[in-house]
N, CA, C and O atoms as CSV, one atom per row, in Angstrom:
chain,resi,resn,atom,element,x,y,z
A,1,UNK,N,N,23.533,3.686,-4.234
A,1,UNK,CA,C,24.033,4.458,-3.107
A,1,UNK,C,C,24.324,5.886,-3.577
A,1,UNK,O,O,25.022,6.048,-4.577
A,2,UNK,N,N,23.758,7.069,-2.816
A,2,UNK,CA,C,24.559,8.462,-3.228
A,2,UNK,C,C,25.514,8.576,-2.660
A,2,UNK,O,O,25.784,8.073,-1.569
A,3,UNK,N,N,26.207,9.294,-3.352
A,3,UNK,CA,C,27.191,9.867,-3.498
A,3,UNK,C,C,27.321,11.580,-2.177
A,3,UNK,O,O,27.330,12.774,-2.477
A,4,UNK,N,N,27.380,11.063,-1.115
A,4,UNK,CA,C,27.315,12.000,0.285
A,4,UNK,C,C,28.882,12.997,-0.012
A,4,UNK,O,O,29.766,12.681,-0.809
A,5,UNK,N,N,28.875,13.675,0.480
A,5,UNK,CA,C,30.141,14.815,0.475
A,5,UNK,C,C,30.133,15.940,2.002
A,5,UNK,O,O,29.302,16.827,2.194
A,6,UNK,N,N,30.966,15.683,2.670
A,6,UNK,CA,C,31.289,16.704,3.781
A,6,UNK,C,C,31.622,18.027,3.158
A,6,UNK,O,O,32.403,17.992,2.207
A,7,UNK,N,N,31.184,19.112,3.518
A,7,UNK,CA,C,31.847,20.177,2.760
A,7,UNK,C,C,31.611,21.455,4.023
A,7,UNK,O,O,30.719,21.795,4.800
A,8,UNK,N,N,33.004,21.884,3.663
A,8,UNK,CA,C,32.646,23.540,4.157
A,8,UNK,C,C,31.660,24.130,4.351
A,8,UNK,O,O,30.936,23.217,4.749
A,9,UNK,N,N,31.283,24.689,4.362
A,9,UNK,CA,C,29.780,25.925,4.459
A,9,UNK,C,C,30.302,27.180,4.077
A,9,UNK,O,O,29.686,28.236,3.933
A,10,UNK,N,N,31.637,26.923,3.912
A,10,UNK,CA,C,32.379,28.794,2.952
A,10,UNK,C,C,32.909,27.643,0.893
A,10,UNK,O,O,33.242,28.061,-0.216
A,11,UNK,N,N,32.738,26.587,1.320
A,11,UNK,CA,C,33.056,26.150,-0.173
A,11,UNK,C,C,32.171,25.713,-1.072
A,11,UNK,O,O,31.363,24.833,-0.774
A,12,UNK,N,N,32.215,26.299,-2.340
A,12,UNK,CA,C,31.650,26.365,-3.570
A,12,UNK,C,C,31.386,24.733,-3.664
A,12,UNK,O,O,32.223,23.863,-3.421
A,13,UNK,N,N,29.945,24.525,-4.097
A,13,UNK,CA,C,29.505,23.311,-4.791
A,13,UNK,C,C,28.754,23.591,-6.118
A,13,UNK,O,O,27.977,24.525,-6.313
A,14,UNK,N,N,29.151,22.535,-7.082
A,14,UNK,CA,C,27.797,23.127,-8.070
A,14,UNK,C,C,26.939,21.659,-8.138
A,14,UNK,O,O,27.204,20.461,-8.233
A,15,UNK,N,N,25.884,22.423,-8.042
A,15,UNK,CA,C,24.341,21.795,-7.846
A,15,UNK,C,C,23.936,21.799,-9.179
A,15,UNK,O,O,24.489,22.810,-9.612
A,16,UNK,N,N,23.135,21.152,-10.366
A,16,UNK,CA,C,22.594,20.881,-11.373
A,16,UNK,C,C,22.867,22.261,-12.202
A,16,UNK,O,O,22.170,23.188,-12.613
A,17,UNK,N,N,24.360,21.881,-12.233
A,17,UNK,CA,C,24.750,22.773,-13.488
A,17,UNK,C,C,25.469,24.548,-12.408
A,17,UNK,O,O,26.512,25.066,-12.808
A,18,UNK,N,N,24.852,25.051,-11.396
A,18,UNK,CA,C,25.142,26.001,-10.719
A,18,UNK,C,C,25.726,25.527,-9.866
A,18,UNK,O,O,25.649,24.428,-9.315
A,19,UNK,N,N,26.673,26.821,-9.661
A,19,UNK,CA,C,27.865,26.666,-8.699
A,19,UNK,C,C,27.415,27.838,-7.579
A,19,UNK,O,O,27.419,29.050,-7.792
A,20,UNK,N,N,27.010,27.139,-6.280
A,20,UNK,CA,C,26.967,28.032,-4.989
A,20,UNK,C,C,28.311,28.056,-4.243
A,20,UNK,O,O,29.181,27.193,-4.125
A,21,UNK,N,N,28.189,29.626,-3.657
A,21,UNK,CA,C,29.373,29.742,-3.148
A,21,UNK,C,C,29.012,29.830,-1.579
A,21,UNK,O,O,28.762,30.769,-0.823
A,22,UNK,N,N,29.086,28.611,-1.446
A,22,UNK,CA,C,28.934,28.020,0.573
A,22,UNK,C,C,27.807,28.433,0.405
A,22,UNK,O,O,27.226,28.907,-0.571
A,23,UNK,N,N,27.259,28.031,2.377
A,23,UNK,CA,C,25.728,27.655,2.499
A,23,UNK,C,C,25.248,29.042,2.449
A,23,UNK,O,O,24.104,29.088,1.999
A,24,UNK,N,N,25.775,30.275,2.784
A,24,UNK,CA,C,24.867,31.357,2.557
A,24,UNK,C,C,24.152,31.728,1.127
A,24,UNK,O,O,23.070,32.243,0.845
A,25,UNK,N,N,25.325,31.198,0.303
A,25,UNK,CA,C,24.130,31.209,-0.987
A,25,UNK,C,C,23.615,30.403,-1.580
A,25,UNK,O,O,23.231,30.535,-2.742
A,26,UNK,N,N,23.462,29.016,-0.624
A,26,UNK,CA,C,22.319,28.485,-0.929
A,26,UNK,C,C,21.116,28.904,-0.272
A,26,UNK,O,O,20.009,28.890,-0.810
A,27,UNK,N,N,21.400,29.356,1.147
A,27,UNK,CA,C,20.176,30.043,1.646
A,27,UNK,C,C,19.826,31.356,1.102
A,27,UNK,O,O,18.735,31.868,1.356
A,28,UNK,N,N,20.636,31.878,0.421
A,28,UNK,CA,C,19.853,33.504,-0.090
A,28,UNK,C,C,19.104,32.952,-1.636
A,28,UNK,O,O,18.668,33.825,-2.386
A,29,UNK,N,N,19.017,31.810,-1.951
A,29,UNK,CA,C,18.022,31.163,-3.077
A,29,UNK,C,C,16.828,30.490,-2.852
A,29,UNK,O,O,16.029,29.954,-3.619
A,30,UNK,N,N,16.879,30.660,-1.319
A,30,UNK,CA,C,15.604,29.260,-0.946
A,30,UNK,C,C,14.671,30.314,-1.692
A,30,UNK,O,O,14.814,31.535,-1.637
A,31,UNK,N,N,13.431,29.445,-2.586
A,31,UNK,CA,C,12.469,30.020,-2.788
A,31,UNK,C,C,10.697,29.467,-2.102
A,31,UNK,O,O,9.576,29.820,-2.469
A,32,UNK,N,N,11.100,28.562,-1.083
A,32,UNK,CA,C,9.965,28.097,-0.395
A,32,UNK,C,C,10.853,27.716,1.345
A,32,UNK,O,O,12.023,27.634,1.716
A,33,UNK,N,N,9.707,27.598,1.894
A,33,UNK,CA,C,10.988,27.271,3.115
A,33,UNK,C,C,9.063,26.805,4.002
A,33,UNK,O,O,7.961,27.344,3.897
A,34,UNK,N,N,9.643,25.404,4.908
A,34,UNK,CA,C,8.762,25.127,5.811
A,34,UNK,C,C,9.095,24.782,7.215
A,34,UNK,O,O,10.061,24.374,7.861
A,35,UNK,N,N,8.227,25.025,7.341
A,35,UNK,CA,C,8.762,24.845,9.407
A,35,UNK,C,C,8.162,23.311,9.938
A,35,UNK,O,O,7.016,22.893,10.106
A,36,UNK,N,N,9.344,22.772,10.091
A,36,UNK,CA,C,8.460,20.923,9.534
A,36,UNK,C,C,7.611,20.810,11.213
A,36,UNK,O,O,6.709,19.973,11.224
A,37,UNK,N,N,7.783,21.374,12.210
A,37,UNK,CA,C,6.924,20.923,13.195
A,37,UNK,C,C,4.885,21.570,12.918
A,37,UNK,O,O,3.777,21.289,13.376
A,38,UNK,N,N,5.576,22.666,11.747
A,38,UNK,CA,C,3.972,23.005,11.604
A,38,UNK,C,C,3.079,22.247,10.626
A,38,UNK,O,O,1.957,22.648,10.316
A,39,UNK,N,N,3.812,20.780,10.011
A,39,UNK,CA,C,2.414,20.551,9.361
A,39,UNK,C,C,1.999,21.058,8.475
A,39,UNK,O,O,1.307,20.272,7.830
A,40,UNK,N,N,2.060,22.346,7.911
A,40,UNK,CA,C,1.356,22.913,7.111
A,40,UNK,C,C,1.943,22.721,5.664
A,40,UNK,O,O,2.530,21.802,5.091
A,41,UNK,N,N,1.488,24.117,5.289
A,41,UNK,CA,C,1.610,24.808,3.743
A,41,UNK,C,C,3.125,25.150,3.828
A,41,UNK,O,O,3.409,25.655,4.914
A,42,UNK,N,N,4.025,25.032,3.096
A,42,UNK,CA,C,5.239,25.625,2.735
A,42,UNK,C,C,4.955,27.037,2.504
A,42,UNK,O,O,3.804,27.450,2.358
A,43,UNK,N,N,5.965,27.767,2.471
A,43,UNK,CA,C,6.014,29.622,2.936
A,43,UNK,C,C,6.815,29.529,1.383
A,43,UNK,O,O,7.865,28.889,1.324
A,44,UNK,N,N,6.225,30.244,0.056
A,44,UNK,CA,C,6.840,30.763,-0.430
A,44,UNK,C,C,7.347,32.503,0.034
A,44,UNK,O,O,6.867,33.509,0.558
A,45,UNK,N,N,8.552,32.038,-0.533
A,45,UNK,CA,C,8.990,33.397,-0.024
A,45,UNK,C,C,10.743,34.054,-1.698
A,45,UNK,O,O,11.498,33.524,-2.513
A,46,UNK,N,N,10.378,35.410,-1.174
A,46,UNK,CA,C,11.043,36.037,-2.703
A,46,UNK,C,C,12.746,35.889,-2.230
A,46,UNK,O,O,13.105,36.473,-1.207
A,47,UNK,N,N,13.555,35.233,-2.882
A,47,UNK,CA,C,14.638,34.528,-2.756
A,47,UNK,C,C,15.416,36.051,-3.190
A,47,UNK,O,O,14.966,36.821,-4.038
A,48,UNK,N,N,16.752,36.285,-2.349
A,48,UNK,CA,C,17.820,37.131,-1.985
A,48,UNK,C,C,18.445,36.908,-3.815
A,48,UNK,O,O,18.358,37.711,-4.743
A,49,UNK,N,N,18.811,36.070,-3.803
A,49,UNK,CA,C,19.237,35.827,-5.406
A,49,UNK,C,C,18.781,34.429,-6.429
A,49,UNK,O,O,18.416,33.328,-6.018
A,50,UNK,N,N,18.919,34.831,-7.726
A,50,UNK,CA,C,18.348,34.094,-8.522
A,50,UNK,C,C,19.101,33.422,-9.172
A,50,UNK,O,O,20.234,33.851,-9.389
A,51,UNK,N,N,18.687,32.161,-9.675
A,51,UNK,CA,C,19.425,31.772,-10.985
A,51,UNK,C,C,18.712,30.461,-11.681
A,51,UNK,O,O,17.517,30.172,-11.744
A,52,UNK,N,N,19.478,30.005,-12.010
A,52,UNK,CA,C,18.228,28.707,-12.838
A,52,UNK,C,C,18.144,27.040,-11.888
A,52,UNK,O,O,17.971,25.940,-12.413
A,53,UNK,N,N,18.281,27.251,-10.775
A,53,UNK,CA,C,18.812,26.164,-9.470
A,53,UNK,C,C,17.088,26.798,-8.954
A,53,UNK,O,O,16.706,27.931,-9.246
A,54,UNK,N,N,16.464,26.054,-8.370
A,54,UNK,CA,C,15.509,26.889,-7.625
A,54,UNK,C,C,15.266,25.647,-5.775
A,54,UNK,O,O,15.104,24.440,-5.592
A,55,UNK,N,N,15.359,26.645,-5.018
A,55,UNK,CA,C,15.985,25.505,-3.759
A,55,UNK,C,C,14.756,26.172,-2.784
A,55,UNK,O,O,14.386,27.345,-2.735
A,56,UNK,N,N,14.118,24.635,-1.804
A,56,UNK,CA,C,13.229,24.778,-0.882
A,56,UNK,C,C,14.262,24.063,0.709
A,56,UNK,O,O,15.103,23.188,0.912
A,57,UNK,N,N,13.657,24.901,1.348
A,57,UNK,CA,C,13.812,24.189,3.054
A,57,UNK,C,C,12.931,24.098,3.780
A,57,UNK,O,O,11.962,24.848,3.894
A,58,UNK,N,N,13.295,22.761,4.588
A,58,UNK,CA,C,12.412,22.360,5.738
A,58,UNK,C,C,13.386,22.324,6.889
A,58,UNK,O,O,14.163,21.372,6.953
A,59,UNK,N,N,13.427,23.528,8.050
A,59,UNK,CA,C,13.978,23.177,8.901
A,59,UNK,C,C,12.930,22.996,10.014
A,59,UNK,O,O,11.724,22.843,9.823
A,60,UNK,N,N,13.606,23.039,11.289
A,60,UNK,CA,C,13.164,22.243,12.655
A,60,UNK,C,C,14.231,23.716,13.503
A,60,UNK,O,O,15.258,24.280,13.124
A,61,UNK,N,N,13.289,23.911,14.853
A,61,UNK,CA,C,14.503,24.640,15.674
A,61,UNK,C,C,15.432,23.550,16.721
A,61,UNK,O,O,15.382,22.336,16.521
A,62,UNK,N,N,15.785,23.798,17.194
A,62,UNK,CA,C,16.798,23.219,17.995
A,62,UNK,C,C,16.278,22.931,19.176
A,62,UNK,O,O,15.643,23.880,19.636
A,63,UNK,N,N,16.299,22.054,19.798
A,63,UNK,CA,C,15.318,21.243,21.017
A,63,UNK,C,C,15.442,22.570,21.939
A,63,UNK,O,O,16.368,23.264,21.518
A,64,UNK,N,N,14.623,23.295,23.373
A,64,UNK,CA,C,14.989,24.052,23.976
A,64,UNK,C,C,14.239,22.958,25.072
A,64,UNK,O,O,13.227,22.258,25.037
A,65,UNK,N,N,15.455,23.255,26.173
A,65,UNK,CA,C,14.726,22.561,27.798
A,65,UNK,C,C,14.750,23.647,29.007
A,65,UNK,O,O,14.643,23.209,30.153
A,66,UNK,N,N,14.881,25.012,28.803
A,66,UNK,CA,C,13.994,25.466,29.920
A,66,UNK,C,C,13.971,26.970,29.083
A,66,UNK,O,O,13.925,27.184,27.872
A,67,UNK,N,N,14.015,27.772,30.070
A,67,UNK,CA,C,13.523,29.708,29.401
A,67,UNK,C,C,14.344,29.976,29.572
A,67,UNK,O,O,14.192,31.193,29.679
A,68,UNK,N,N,15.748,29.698,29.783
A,68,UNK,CA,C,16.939,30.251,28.764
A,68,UNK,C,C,16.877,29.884,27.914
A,68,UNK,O,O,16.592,30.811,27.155
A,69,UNK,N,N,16.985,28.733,27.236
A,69,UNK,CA,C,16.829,28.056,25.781
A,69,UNK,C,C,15.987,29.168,25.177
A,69,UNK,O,O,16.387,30.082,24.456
A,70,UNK,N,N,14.949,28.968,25.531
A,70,UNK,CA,C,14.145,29.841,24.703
A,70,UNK,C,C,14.168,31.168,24.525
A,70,UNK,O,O,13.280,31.831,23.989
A,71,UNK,N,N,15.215,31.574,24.989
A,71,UNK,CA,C,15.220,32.687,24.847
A,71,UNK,C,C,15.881,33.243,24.089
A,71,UNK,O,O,15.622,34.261,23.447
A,72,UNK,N,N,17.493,32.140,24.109
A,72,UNK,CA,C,18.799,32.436,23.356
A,72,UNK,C,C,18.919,31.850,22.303
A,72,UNK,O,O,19.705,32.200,21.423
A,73,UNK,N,N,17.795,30.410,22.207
A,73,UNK,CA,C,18.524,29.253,20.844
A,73,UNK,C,C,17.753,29.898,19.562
A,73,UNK,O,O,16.579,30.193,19.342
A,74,UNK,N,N,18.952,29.977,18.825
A,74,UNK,CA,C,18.066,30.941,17.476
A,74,UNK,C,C,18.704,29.267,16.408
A,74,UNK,O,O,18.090,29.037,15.366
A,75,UNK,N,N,19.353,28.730,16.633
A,75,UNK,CA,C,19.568,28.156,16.048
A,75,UNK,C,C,18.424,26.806,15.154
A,75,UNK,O,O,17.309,26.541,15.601
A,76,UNK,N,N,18.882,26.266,14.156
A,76,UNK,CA,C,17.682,25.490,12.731
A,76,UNK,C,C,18.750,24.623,12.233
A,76,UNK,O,O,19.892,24.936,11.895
A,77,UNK,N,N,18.000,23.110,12.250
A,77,UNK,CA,C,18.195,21.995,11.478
A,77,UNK,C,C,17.635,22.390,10.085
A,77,UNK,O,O,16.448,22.710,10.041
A,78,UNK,N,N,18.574,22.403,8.618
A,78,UNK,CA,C,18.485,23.047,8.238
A,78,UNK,C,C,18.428,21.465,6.340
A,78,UNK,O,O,19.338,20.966,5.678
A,79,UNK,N,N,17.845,21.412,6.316
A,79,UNK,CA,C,17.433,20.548,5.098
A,79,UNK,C,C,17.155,21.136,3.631
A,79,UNK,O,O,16.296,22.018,3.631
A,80,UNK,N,N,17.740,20.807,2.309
A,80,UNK,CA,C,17.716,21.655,1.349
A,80,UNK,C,C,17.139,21.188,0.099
A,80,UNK,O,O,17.962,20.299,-0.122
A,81,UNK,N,N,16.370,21.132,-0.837
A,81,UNK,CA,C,16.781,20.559,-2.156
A,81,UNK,C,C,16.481,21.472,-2.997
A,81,UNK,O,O,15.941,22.560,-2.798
A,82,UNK,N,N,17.056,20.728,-4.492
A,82,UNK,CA,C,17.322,21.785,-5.771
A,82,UNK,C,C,16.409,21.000,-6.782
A,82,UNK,O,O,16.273,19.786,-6.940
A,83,UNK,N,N,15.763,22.186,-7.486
A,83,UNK,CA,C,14.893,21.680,-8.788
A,83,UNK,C,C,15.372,22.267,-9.732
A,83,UNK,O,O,15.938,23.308,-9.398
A,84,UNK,N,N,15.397,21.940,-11.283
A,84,UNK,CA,C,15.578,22.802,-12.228
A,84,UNK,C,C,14.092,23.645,-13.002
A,84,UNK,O,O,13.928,24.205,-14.086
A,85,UNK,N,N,13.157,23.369,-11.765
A,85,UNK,CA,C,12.037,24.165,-11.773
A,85,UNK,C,C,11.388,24.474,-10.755
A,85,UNK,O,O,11.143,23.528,-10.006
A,86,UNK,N,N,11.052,25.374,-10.481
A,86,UNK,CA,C,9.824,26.250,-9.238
A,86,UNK,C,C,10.186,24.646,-8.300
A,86,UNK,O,O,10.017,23.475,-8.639
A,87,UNK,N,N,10.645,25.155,-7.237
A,87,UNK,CA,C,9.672,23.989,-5.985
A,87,UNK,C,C,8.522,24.304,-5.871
A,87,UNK,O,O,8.171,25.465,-6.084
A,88,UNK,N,N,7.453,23.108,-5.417
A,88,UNK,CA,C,6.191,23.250,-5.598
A,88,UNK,C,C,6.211,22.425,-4.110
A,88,UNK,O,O,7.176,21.892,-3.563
A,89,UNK,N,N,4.689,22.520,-3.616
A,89,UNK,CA,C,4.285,22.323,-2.376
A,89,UNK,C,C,4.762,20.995,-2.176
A,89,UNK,O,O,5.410,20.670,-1.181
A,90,UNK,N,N,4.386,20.050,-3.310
A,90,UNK,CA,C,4.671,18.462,-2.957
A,90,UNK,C,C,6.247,18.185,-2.883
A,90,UNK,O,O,6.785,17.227,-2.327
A,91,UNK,N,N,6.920,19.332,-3.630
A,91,UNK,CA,C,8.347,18.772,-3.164
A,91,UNK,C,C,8.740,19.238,-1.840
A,91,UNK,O,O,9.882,18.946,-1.484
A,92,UNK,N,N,7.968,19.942,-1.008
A,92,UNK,CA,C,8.464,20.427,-0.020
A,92,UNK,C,C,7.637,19.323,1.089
A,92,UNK,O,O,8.104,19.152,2.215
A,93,UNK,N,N,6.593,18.733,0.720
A,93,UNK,CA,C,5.934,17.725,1.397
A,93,UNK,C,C,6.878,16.426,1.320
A,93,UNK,O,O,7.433,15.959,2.315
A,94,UNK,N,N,6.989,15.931,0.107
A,94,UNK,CA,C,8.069,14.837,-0.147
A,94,UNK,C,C,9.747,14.815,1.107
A,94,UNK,O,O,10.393,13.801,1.370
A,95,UNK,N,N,9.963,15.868,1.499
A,95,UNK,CA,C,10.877,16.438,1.608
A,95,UNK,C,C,10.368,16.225,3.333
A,95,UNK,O,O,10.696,15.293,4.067
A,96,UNK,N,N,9.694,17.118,3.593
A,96,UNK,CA,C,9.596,16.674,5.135
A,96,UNK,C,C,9.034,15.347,5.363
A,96,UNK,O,O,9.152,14.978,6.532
A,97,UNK,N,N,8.425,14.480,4.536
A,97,UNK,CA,C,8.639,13.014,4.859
A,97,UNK,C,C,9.082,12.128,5.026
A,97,UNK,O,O,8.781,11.091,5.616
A,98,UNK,N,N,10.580,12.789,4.022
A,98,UNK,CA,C,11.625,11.639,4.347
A,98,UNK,C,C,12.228,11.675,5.962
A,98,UNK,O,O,12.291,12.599,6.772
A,99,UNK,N,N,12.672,10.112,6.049
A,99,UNK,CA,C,12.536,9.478,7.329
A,99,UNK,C,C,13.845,10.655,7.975
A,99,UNK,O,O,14.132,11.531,7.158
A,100,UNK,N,N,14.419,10.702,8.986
A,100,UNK,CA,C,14.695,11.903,9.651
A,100,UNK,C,C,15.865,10.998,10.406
A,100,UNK,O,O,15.405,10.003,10.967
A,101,UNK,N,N,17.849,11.242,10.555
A,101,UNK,CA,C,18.456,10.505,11.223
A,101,UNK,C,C,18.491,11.504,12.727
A,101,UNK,O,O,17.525,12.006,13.301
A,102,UNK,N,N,19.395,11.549,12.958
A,102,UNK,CA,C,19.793,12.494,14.552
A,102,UNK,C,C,20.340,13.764,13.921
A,102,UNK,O,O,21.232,13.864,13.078
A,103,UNK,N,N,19.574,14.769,14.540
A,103,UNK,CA,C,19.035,15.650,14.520
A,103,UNK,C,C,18.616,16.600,13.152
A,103,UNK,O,O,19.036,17.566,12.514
A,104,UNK,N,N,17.681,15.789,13.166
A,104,UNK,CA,C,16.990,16.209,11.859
A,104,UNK,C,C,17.767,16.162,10.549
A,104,UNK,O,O,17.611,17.118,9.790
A,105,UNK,N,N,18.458,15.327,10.238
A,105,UNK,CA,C,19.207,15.218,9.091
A,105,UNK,C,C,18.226,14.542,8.165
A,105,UNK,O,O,17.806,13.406,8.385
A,106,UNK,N,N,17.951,15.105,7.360
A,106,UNK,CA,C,17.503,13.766,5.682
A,106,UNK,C,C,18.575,12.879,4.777
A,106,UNK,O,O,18.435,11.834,4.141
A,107,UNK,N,N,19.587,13.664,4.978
A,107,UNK,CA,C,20.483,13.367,3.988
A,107,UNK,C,C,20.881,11.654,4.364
A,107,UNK,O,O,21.018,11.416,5.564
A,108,UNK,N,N,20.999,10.906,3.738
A,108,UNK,CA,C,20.944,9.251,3.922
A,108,UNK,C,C,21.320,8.938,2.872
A,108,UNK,O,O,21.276,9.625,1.852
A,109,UNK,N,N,21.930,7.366,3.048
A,109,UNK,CA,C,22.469,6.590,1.668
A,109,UNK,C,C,21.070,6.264,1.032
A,109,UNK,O,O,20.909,5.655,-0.026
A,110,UNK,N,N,20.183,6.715,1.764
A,110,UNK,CA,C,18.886,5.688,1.213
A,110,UNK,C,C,17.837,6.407,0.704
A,110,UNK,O,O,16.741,5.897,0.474
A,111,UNK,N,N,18.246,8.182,0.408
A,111,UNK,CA,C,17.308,9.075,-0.232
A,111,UNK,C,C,16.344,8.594,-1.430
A,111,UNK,O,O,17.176,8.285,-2.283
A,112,UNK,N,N,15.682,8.465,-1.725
A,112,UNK,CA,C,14.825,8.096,-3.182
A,112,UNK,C,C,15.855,9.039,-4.182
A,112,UNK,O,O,16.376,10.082,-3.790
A,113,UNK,N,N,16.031,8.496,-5.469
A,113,UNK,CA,C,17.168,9.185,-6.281
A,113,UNK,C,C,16.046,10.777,-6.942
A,113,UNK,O,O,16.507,11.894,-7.178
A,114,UNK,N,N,14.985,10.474,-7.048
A,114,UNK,CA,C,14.081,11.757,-6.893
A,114,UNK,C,C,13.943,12.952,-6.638
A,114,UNK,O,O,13.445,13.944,-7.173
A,115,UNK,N,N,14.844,12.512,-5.078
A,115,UNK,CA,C,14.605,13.608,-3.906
A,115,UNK,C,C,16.081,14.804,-4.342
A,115,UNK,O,O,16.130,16.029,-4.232
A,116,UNK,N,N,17.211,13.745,-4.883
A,116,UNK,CA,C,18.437,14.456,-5.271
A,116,UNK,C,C,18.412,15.826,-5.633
A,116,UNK,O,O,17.287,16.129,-6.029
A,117,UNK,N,N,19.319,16.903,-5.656
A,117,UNK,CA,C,20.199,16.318,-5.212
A,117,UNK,C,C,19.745,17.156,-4.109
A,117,UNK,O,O,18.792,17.886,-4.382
A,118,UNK,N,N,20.524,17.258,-2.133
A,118,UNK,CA,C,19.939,17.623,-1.341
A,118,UNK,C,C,20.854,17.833,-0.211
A,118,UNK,O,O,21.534,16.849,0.077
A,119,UNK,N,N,21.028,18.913,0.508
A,119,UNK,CA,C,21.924,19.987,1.509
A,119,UNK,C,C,21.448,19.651,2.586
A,119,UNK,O,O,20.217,19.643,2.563
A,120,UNK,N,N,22.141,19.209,4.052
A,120,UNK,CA,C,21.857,19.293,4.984
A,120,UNK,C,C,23.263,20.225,6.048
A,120,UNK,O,O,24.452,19.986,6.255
A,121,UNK,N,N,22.654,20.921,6.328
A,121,UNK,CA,C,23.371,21.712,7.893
A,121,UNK,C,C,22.448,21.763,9.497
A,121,UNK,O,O,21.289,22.104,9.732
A,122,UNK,N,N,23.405,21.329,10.282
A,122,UNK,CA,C,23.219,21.089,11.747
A,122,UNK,C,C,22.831,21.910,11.981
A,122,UNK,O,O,21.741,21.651,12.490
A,123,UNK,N,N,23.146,23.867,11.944
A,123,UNK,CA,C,22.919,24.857,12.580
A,123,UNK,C,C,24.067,25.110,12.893
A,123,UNK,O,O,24.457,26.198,12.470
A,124,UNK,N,N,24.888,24.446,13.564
A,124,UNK,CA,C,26.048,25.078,13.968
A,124,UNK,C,C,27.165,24.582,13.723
A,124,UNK,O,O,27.146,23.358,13.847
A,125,UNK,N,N,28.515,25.159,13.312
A,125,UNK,CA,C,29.467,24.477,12.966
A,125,UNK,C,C,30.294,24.960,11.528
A,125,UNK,O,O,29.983,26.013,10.970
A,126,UNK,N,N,31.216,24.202,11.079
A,126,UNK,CA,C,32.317,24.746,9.786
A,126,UNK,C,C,31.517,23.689,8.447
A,126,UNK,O,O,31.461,24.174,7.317
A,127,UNK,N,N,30.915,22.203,8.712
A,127,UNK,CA,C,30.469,21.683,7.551
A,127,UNK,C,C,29.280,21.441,7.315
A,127,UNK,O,O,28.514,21.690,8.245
A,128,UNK,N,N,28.811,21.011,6.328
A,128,UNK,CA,C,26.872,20.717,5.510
A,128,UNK,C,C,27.729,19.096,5.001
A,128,UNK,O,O,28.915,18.775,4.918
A,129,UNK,N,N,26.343,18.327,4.728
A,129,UNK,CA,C,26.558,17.492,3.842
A,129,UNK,C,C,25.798,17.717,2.613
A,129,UNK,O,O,24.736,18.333,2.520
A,130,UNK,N,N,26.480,17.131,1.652
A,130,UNK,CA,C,25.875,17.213,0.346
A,130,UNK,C,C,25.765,16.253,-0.491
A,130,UNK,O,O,26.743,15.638,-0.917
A,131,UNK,N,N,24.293,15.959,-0.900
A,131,UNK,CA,C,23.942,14.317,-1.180
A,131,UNK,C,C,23.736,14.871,-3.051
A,131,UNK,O,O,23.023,15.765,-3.507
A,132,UNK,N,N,24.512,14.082,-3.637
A,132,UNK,CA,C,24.570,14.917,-5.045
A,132,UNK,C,C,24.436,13.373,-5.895
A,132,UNK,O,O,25.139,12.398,-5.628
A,133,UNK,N,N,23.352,13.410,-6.982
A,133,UNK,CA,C,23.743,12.198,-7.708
A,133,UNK,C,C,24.599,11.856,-8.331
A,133,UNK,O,O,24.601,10.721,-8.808
């Protein structure tokens, strides 16, 4: 079973050896990021800051049901993991395969210990979970 954790999104976790301070700096590290309804290729992209943690996302947008939605919902189901090397395409494939709870969460007692360790945020709100081995 992992080891799940509710946490802030302004409080410090450390991830394989690095200590992020809340979810903005785990998102100013993503160094790949995919848009899981496209199927495709993961988007590398040049990460806000560096360090020896290297983190990919797969988010999803937020359901919209008419043209207000779409106009206003900026909001992303927001899925994370950490390598102590380059994410590479298959971890970002691995990653949008795992099975998916309500609303787009990965994070589960039942992650492959592989996938560890791994960040999920709703989009909106004060907490993330954090699935840490």
């Amino acid at each position: 079973m992992n080891n799940i954790q509710k946490l802030s999104i302004k409080e410090d976790v450390e991830i394989l050896g690095h200590v992020f301070h809340g979810l903005q700096d785990i998102k100013d590290h993503v160094e790949m990021s995919l848009y899981d309804s496209s199927h495709g290729v993961a988007k590398a992209r040049e990460p806000k800051s560096k360090c020896e943690v290297h983190v990919g996302e797969v988010w999803a947008s937020y359901p919209c049901f008419d043209s207000e939605d779409f106009m206003y919902e900026d909001r992303t189901y927001q899925n994370y993991i950490f390598r102590s090397r380059p994410i590479t395409q298959d971890d970002m494939q691995q990653l949008s395969a795992l099975p998916s709870k309500c609303n787009y969460c990965r994070v589960s007692e039942n992650i492959p210990p592989e996938m560890l360790p791994m960040v999920y945020y709703v989009g909106d709100g004060d907490t993330m979970l954090a699935a840490i081995q």
